[in-house]
Wavefront OBJ file of the C-alpha trace (Angstrom):
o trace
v -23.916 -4.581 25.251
v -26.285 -6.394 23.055
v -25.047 -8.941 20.927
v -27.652 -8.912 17.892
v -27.565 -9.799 14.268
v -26.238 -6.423 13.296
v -23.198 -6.666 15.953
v -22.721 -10.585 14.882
v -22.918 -9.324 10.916
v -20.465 -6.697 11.694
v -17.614 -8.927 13.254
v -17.999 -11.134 10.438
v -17.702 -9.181 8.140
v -14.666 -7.655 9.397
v -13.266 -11.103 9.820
v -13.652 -12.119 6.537
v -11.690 -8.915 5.266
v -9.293 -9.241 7.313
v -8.676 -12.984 5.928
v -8.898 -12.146 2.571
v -6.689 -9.296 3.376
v -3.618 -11.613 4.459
v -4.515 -14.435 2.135
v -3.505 -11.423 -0.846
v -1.259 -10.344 1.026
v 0.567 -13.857 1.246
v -0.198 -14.041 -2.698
v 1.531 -10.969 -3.525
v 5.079 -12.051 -1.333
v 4.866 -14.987 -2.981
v 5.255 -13.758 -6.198
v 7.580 -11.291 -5.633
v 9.653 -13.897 -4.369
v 9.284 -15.891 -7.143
v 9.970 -12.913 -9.140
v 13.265 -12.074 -7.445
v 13.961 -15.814 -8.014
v 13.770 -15.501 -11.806
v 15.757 -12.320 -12.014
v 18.815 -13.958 -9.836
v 18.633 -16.795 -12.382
v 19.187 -14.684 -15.768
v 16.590 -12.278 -15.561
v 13.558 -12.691 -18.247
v 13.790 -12.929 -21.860
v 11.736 -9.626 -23.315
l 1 2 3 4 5 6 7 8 9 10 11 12 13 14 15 16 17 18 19 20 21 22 23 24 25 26 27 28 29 30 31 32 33 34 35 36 37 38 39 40 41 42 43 44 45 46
């Protein structure tokens, strides 16, 4: 196979989603943790 800019583009590309895909998905289980958190200590005030 040749490795050119195209293939070396390509993997990088698919790195960098699949970074930003578990940095959200870290995000989002974070605050539903923190979420759960509040509701076990009285809930919210609405």
């Amino acid at each position: 196979m040749h490795f050119d800019a195209v293939f070396w583009g390509a993997i990088v590309s698919v790195a960098i989603a699949v970074v930003i895909f578990v940095f959200l998905a870290f995000k989002v289980v974070k605050l539903m943790n923190e979420d759960a958190a509040r509701h076990k200590a009285g809930g919210e005030q609405s």
